[in-house]
N, C-alpha and C positions, 0 to 999 in steps of 0.2 A: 504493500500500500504506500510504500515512501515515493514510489514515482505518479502516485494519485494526489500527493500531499501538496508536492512538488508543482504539479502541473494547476493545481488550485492557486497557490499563495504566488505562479508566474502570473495568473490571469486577474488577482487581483491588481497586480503592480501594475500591468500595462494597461491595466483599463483606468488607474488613477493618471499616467502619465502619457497615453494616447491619445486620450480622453477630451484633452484642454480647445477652445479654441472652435467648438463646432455649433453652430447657430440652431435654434430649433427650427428654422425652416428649408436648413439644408439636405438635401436624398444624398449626404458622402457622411458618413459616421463610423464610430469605432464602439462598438454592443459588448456586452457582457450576457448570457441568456441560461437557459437552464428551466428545467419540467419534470412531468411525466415522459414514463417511456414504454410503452405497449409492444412485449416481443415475442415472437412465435416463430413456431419452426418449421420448414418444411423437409418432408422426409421423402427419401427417392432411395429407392429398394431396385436395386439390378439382379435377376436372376435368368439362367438359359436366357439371355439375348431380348431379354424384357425387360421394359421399366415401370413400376408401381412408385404411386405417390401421396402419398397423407401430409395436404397442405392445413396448416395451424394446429400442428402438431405442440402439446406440451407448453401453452404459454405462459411467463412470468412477467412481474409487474417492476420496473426497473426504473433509474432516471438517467439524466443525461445533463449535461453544463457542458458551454465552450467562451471560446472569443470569438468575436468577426469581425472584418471592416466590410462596410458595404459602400459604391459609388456608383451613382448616375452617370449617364453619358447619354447626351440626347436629350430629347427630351422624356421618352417614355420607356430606356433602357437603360440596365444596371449591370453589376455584375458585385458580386461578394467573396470573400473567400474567410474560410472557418478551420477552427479548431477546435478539437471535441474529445471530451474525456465521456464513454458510455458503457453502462454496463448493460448486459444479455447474455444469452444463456437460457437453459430451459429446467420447469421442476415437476416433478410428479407428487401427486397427490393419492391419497388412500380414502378409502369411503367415509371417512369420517374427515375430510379435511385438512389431514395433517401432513406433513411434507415425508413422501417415502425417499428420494432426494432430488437434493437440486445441483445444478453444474451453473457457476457463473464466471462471465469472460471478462473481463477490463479490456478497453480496446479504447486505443489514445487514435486522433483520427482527422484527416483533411479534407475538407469539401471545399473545389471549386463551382462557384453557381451561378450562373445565367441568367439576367432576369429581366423582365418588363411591369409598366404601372400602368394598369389600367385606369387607375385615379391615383388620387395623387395619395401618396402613403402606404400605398397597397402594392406588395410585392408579389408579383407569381413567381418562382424561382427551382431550377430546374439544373443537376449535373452531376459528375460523379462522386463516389467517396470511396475511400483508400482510410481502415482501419488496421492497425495493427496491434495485435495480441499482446500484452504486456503482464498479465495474469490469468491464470485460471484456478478457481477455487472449488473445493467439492463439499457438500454437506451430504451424510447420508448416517441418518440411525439405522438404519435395515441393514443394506449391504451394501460392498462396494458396486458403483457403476462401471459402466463396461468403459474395456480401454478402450482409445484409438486413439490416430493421429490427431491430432490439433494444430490447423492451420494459421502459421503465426500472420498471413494478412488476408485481409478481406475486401474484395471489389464489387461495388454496387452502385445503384442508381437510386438518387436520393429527388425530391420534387418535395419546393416547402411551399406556404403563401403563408405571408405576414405583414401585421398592419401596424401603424407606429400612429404614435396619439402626442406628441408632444416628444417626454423625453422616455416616453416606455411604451411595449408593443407588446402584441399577443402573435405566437404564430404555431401552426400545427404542419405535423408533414409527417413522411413516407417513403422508407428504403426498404429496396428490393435486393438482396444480391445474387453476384450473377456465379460465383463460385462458394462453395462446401467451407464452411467452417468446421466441421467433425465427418471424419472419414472411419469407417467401422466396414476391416475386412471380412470375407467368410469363405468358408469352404464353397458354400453354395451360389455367394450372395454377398452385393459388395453391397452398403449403404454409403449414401453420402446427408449431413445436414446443413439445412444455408437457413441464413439469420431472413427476418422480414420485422421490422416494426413501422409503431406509428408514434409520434411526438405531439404533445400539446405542453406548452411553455411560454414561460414569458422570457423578454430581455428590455435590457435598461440600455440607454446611452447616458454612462457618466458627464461627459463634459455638456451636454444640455443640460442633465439633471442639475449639476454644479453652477452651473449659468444662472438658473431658478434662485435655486440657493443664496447666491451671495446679490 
């Protein structure tokens, strides 16, 4: 957890010290953001030259925090680019509710993202993300979980919309990825598992907020 610790107290400094100098009506700012994090899994089962799949396989309730800067160009184009510390992972439950176990990943993570205003304040935003593995953690009072590979990065396609109100915004989104976070061999039968969540959060822009302030 010391590189989760670490990538917290980076993200406060630079949002006090990026932060400085940005107008509440300018669309180029430097966020701080963080939510919910809705993650589920999909599972794809290869057997004799077949593929089976059980999409929202196993989901758990997780959060998510980063940085970003975001900039206008144009008049109704943007582009952003982010830093994101997320946990995911998936847990099983027993009929009464209680966790048979659970498997969760730390993934430190960059999103470049594309974007346009349909109004003014309103971002649709759209592009890839590049997560890397940094931990994986296991609970389990029953028994151990099955081994496998753990792929230490992860490629996917991320699509947010977010609205900004002054010096704080609401914004919700949605990654797909396009390769296996968990690989489980078999005799018979190869599985692969790939992450999908959904995001609801807010983010602040310090140096507006601070503008209010003083």
């Amino acid at each position: 957890m010391k590189s989760t610790y670490l990538m917290i107290a980076c993200i406060s400094i630079l949002s006090a010290n990026l932060g400085l100098g940005q107008s509440t009506g300018s669309q180029n700012y430097f966020g701080i953001k963080g939510g919910f994090q809705r993650v589920t899994t999909d599972v794809f089962i290869s057997a004799s030259g077949n593929t089976y799949s059980n999409k929202g396989y196993a989901p758990r309730d997780a959060f998510y925090t980063g940085i970003f800067y975001q900039q206008g160009f144009g008049k109704r184009f943007a582009y952003r680019i982010e830093a994101n510390y997320q946990q995911k992972g998936y847990a099983h439950y027993d009929q009464n509710s209680d966790v048979m176990y659970q498997n969760r990943f730390h993934y430190v993570g960059l999103t470049p993202l594309i974007g346009f205003y349909p109004i003014t304040n309103l971002s649709l935003l759209v592009g890839p993300e590049v997560n890397w593995l940094v931990k994986n953690s296991v609970y389990s009072p029953y028994s151990p979980t099955p081994a496998g590979n753990n792929r230490p990065v992860e490629v996917g396609l991320t699509a947010r919309v977010a609205y900004r109100y002054k010096w704080i915004g609401l914004e919700v989104g949605y990654f797909n990825a396009f390769n296996e976070y968990l690989f489980l061999p078999g005799v018979d039968s190869d599985t692969k598992f790939k992450n999908r969540t959904w995001q609801a959060g807010l983010f602040i822009i310090p140096g507006m907020l601070m503008q209010r302030v003083n």
